[in-house]
N, C-alpha and C positions, 0 to 999 in steps of 0.2 A: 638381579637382572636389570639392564638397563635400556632405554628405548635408544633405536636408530633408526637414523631417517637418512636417505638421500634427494637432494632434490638437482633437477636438470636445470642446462645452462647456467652453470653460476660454479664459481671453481670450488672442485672436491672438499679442501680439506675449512674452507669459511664458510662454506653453505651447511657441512653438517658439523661442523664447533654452534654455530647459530644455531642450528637446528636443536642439537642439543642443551643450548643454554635458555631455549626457549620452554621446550620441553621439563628442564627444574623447572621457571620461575611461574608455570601455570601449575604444576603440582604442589608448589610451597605455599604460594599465594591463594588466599580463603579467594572462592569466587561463588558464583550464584548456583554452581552444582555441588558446593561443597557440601550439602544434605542430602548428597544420594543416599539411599541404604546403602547401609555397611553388612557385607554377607554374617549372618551369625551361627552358632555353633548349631542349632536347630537343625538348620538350612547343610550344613556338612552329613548331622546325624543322621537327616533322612536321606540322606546319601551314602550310609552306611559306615561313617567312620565320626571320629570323636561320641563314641558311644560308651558311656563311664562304665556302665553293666557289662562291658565283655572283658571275658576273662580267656588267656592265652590258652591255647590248646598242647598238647604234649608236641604236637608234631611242629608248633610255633609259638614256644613256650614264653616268647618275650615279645610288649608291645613294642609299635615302629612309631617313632616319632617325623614328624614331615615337616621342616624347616623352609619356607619361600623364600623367594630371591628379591633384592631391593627392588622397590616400587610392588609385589605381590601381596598376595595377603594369605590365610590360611585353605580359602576356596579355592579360589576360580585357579590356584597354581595347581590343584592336585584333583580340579574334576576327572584329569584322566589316570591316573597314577595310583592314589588312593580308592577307587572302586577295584582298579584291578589285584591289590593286596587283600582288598577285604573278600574279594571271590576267592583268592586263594587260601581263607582262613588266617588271617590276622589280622591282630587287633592294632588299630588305626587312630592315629590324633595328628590334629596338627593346630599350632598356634599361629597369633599377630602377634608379634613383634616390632618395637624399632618405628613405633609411631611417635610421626610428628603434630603437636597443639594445631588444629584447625584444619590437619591435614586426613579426611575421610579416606579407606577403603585402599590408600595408597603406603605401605610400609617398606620395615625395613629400610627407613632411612634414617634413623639416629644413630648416636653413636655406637661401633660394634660390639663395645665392651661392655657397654651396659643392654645389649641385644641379649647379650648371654647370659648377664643374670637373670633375664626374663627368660630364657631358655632353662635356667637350673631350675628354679623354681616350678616351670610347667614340665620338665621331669619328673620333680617331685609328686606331685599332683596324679601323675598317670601313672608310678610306680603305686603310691597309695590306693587309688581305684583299683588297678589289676593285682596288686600284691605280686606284682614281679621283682626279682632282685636287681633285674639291668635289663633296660631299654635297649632298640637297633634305634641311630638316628638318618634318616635321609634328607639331604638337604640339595635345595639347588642352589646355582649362581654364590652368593654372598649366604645363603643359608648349609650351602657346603664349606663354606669354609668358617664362620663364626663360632661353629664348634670347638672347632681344634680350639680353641682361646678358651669355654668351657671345659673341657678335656685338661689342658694344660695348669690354667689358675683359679679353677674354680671346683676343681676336687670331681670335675664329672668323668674320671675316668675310672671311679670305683662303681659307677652308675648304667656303663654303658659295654655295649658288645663288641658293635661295629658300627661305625662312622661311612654311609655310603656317600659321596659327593659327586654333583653329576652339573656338570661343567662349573666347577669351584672356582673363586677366587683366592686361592690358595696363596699364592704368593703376588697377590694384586695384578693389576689389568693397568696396561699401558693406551686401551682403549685406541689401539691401531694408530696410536704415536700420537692422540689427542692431547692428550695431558705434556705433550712436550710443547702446545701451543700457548701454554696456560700462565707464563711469565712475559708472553705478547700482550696479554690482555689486561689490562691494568685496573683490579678489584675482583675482578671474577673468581681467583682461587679465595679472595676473604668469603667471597659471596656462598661455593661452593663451602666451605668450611663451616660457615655460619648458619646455612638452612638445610643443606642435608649433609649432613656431618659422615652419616653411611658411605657415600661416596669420595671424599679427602681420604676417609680411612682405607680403599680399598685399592689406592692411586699406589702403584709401581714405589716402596723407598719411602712410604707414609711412615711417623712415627710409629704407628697400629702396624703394619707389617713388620717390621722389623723388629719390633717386642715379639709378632706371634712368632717368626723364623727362627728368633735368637735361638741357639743351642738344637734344633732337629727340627723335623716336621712331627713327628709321632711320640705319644707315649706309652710305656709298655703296658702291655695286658687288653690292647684295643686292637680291633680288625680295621684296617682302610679300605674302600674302594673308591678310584677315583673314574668317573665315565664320561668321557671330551670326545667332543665333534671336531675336525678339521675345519668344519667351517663357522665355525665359534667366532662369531665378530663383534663380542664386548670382550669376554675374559682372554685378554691375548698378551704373547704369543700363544696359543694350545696348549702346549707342551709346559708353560708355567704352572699347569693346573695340576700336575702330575706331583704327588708325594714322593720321599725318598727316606725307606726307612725300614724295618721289619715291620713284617705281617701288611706289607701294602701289596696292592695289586691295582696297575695301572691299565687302564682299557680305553682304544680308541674306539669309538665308534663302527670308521669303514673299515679296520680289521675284520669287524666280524660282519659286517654288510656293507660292501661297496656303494652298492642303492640308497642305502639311508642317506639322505642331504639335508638331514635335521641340522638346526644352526644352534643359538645360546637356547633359544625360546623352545623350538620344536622339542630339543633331546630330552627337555623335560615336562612337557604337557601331552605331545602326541604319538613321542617314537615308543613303538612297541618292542625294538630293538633293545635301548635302553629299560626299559620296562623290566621285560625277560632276563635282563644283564642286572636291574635290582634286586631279582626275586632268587638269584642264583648268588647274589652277596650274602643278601639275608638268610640263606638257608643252603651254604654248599656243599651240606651233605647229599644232599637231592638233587644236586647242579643238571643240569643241561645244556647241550651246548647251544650257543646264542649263532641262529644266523640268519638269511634273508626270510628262510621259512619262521621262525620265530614272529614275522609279526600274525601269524592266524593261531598262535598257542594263547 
């Protein structure tokens, strides 16, 4: 996920390029908060998930891996999402990833490719505790889509079920035509390149998109779901977010709630919509249908 800002009087498309390049270089840059506490895995367990001792149930025979989006981290992306799994009886983890040297509590920004062997290995890890044979992964933003590149070149599609991604960067984010300002400005794509490398990687036509595209979206023996907002205003167009492939299943949002006005942020920390639309990926034998009443289930 990536932050936006608008700011008044000052014209749209320079006031939030600013905004936005302001926004890296206080995240990249060590500064005098750079010692906040960093959430730790303690702080999750007593929240009920990343708990090594739980073991799957018959009726949720596989653990769910929970993948944050750039700039997240393993907490505060899934205080809402992660409790409502583990009430539903499963077994819950989620990792950091994609950390940068001197950069606290802010991930998901290094490079994607090497996100993902950090992703195979914390597979590994929770296959081992649970003695499951294959993981579900959910990921948001840039954590829905890092997979597939696990999945594809790193052997994890012997490891996994189904790949839920909930507003993915699947096929990069042209960041509502930011990234076509980005040859106006003379060092900022080195700058971009150089300190958060997550983000070059995730640009519309990146070499990293075009390696994970080449040849399909999917590979066999894996489940998709991909869950977009219309009003999604980092990973855009929408509709980029969408797989194309067997065994996918592509879901809008206001399809199934015209009410819900979750954006990148909300679909995956608050929307109970999306939520009920996770819980029916990871288990459709049990499915239910997802709609405005689903957010009190």
């Amino acid at each position: 996920m990536l932050p936006w800002f608008r700011a008044a009087r000052v014209p749209r498309t320079r006031s939030v390029f600013a905004a936005f390049l302001l926004a890296i270089t206080l995240l990249v840059a060590p500064t005098a908060t750079a010692t906040a506490a960093t959430p730790t895995a303690a702080t999750a367990t007593s929240r009920g998930w990343n708990d090594y001792s739980c073991k799957p149930s018959a009726a949720h025979p596989r653990p769910v891996v929970l993948v944050h989006g750039t700039f997240g981290n393993s907490v505060d992306n899934w205080l809402g999402l992660a409790p409502y799994l583990v009430n539903r009886g499963y077994c819950v983890f989620s990792l950091d990833y994609g950390q940068l040297p001197g950069v606290p509590f802010f991930h998901g920004l290094g490079p994607v490719d090497k996100s993902a062997e950090q992703l195979s290995v914390f597979v590994d890890k929770v296959l081992a505790a649970t003695g499951a044979p294959k993981t579900d992964i959910v990921g948001h933003s840039q954590g829905g889509m890092m997979p597939n590149y696990y999945l594809k070149f790193l052997g994890g599609a012997a490891k996994v079920n189904a790949l839920v991604g909930i507003a993915p960067s699947n096929h990069g984010t042209t960041l509502l035509g930011l990234t076509k300002l980005l040859p106006y400005f003379p060092g900022v794509e080195k700058f971009i390149n150089d300190k958060t490398p997550a983000l070059a990687d995730q640009v519309v036509g990146s070499p990293f998109i075009t390696k994970l595209t080449a040849g399909g979206d999917t590979v066999p023996g894996v489940r998709y779901t991909v869950i977009a907002t219309k009003y999604d205003q980092v990973v855009t167009p929408y509709r980029t977010q969408y797989l194309d492939g067997p065994n996918v299943r592509n879901v809008l949002l206001q399809d199934l709630c015209p009410l819900d006005l979750s954006e990148h942020l909300a679909i995956a920390t608050v929307s109970r919509i999306a939520f009920h639309e996770v819980n029916n990926a990871l288990d459709p034998a049990r499915a239910t249908p997802t709609t405005c009443a689903s957010v009190i289930g």
